[in-house]
C-alpha positions as CSV (number, residue, x, y, z in Angstrom):
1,X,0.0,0.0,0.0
2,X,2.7,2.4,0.7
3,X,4.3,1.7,-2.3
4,X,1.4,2.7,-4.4
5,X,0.9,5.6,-2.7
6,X,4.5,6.7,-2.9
7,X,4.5,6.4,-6.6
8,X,1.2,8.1,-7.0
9,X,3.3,11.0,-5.3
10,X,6.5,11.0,-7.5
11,X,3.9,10.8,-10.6
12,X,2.2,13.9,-9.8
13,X,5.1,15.5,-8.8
14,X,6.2,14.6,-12.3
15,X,3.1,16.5,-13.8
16,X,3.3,19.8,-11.7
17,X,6.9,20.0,-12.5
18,X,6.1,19.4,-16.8
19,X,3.8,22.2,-16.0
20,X,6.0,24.7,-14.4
21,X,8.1,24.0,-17.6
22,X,5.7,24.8,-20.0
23,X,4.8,27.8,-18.3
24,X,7.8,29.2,-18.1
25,X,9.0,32.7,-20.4
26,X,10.4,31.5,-24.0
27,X,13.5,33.2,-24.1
28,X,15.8,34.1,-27.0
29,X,18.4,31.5,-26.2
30,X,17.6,28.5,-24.3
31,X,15.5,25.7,-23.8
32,X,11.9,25.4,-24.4
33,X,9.7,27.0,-27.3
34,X,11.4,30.4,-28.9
35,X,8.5,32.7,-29.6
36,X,10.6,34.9,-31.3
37,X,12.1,32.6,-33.5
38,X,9.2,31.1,-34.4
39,X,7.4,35.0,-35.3
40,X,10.6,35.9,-37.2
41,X,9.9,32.1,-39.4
42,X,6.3,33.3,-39.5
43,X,7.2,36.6,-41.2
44,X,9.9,34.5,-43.4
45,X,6.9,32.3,-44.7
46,X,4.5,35.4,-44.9
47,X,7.0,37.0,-47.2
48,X,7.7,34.3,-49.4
49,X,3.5,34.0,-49.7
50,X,3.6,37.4,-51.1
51,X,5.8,37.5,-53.2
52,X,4.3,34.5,-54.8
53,X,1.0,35.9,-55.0
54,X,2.4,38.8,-56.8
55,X,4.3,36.8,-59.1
56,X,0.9,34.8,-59.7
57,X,-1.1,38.4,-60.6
58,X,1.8,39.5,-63.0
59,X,1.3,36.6,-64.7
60,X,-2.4,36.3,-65.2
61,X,-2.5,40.0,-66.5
62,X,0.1,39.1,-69.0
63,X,-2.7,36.4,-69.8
64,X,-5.6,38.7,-70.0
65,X,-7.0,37.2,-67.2
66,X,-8.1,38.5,-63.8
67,X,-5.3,39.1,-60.9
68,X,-7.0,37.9,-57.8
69,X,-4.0,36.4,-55.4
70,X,-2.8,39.3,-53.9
71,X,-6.5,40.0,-52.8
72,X,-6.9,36.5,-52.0
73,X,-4.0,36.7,-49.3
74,X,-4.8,40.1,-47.6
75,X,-6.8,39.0,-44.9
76,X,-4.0,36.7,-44.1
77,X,-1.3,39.9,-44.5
78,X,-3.3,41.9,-42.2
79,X,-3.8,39.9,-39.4
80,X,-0.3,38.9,-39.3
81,X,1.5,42.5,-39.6
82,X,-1.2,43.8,-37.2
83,X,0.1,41.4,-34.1
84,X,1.3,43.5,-31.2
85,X,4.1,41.0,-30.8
86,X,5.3,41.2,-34.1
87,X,6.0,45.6,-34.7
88,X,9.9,44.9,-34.0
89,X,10.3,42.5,-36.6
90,X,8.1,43.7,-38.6
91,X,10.9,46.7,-39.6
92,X,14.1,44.3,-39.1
93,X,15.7,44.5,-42.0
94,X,17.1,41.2,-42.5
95,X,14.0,39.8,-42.4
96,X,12.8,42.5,-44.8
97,X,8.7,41.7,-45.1
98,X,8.3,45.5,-45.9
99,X,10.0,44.8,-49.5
100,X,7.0,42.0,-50.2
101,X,4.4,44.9,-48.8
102,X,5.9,47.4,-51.4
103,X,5.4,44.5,-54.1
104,X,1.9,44.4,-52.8
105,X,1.7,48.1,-53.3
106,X,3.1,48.2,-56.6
107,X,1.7,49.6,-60.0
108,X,1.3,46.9,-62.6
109,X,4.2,46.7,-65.3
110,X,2.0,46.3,-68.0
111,X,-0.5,49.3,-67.4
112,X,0.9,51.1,-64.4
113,X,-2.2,50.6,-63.0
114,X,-2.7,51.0,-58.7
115,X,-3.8,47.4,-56.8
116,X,-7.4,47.4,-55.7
117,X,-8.3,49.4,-53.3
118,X,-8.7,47.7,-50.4
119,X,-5.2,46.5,-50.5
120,X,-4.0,50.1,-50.5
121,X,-6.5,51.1,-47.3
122,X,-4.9,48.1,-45.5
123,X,-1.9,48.4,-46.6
124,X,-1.0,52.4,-46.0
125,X,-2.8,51.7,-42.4
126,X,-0.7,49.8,-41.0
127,X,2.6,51.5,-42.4
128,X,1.3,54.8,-41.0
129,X,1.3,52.8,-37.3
130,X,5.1,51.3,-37.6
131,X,8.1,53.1,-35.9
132,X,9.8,53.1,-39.2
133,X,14.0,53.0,-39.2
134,X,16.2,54.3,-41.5
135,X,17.8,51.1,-42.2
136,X,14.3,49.4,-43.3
137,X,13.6,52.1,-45.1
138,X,17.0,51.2,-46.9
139,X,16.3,47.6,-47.3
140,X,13.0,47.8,-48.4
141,X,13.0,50.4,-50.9
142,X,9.0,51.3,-49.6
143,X,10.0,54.8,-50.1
144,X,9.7,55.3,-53.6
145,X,6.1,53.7,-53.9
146,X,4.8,55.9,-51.5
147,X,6.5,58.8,-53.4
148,X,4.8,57.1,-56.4
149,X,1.4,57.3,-54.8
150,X,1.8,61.2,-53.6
151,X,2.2,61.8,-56.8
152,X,-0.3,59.3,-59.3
153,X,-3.0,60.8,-60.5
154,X,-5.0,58.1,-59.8
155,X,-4.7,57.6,-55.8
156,X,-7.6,58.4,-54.0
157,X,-7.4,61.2,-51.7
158,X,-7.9,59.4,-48.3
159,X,-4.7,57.3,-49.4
160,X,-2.6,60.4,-50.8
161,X,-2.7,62.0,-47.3
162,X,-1.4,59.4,-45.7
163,X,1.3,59.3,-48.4
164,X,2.1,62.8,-48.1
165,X,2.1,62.5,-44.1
166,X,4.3,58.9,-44.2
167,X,7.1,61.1,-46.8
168,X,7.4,63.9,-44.3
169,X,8.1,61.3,-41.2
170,X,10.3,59.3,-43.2
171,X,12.2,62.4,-44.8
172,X,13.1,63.4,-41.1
173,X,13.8,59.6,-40.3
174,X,16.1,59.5,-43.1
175,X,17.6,63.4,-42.7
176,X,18.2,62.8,-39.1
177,X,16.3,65.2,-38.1
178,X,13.5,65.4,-35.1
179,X,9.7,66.1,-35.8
180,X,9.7,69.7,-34.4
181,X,12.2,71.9,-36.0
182,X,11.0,75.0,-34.4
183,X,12.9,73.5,-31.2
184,X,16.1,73.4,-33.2
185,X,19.0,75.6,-31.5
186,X,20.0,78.4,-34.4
187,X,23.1,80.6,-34.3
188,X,21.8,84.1,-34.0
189,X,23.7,87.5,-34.0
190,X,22.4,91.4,-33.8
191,X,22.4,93.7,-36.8
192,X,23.3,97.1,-36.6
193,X,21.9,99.2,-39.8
194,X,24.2,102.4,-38.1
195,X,27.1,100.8,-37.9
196,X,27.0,98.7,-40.9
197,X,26.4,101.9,-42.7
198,X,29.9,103.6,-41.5
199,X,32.0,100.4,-41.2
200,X,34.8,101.4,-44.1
201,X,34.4,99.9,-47.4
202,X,36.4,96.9,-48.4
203,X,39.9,96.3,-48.9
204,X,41.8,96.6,-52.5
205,X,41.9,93.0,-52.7
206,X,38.0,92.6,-52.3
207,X,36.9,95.2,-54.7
208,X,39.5,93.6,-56.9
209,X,38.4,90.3,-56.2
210,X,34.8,91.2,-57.0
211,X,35.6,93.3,-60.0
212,X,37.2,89.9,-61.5
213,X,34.1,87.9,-60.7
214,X,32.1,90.0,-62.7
215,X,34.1,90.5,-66.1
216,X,34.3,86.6,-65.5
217,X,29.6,86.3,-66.0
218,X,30.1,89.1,-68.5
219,X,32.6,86.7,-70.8
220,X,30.9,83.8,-69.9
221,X,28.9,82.4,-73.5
222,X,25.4,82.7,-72.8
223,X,23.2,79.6,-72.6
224,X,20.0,79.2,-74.6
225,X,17.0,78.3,-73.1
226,X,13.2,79.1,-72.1
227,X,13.5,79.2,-68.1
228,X,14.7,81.7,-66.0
229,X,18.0,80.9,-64.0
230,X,19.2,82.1,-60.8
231,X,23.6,83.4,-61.3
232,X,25.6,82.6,-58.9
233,X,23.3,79.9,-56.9
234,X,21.8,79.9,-53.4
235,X,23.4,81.2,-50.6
236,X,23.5,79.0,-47.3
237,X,22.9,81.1,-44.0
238,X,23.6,79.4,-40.9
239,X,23.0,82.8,-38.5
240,X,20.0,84.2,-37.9
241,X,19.8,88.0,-37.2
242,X,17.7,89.5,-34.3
243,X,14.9,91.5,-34.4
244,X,16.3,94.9,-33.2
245,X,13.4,97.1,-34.5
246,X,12.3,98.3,-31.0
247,X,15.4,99.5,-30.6
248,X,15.6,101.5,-33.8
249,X,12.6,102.9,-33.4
250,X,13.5,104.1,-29.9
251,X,16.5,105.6,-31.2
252,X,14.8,107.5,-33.9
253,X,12.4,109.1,-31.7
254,X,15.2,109.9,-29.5
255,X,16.7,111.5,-32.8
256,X,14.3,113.8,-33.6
257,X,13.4,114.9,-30.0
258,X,10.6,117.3,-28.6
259,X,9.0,118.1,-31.9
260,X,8.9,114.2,-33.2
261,X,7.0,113.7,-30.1
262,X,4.3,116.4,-30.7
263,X,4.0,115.6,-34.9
264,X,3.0,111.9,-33.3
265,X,0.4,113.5,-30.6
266,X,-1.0,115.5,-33.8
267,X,-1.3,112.5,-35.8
268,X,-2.9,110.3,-33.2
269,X,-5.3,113.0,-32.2
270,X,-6.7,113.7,-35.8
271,X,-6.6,110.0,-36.1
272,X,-9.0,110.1,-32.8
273,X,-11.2,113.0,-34.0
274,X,-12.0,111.1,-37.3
275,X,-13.2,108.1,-35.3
């Protein structure tokens, strides 16, 4: 009897401890089921699903016949790239799915036309929901149909804004650069009208330097051609000057004293006796 009960005991021990183990976190590296692993090979097959699908619609329009297996596969798309679990490797780029959701997104070599339309509204919403990197932006090459779509006549307008809205985030991505550039530290310096006025006028060399520059446009051999064409090119300005005119304005009145002060009470009386 005591033997039976003793191995009743070690059996479920047995089971308790099989399900501690199977509850326990997957981890990157170690025993027991790797989640991510196994979302990263889900993406893999996903990938390789679109692309096929897309090579299957290519062909059936080169056919004449109707391209249905990118449709066919959305649902599928969506659910996946919409899993909470999955937004990090959704922009790794060495798994790369983007580059099979820009085939999706595609015109059609043979008449450039734009997929059907739900595919686009699925499609653009969840892009516009991805913290996008510069580097899958790189791999995947997404960039250029969106700039395709901002600029087709035939996107719709709902889809168009969100195209116009993704290029600006992923210009900045790209650029480096953060969303508000009004907080954006700029060089600034004052300006004085006076004093630039009586600073003494260049050196020798300048004036010499600038009289060289322009016999060198007025020999140049003139180019022909219909549009109008800015000499010299576009200056760069890194400093930005500071708004003095409080100042200046002060020091005008100061200028012209007692009877500047009295032509302004004129004025702004009149100005009240009109009213």
């Amino acid at each position: 009897m005591l033997t039976i009960v003793i191995g009743r005991r070690r059996a479920l021990d047995r089971k308790m401890d099989d399900a501690l183990r199977s509850n326990k976190p997957s981890r990157r590296k170690g025993g027991g089921i790797d989640l991510e692993a196994a979302g990263d090979a889900e993406l893999e097959e996903m990938r390789q699903r679109m692309s096929n699908a897309c090579q299957a619609d290519s062909e059936a329009r080169n056919q004449g016949k109707v391209a249905t297996q990118k449709l066919k596969l959305l649902p599928d798309v969506v659910a996946l790239l919409n899993r909470n679990t999955l937004r990090s490797s959704i922009v790794d780029p060495d798994i790369n799915i983007l580059e099979a959701v820009r085939f999706f997104l595609e015109p059609a070599d043979t008449d450039a036309a734009l997929p059907n339309y739900q595919i686009q509204r699925e499609l653009f919403a969840i892009l516009k929901n991805l913290n996008m990197t510069k580097e899958a932006l790189t791999a995947s090459g997404i960039g250029k149909v969106v700039i395709f779509y901002t600029k087709s006549s035939q996107t719709q307008r709902q889809i168009k804004a969100i195209a116009e809205r993704l290029l600006g985030e992923w210009s900045r991505i790209v650029l480096g650069r953060g969303k508000d550039m009004r907080a954006k530290q700029v060089q600034s310096a004052t300006y004085d009208p006076m004093a630039a006025s009586q600073r003494p006028a260049g050196s020798q060399i300048d004036r010499a330097a600038i009289a060289a520059e322009k016999r060198k446009r007025a020999l140049e051999i003139p180019v022909v051609g219909n549009r109008a064409r800015v000499q010299g090119g576009v200056g760069t300005y890194t400093i930005a000057p500071v708004n003095n005119l409080s100042n200046v304005v002060q020091q005008d009145s100061r200028r012209m004293g007692s009877s500047g002060e009295s032509a302004f009470r004129k004025v702004a009386t009149r100005a009240t006796g009109k009213r």
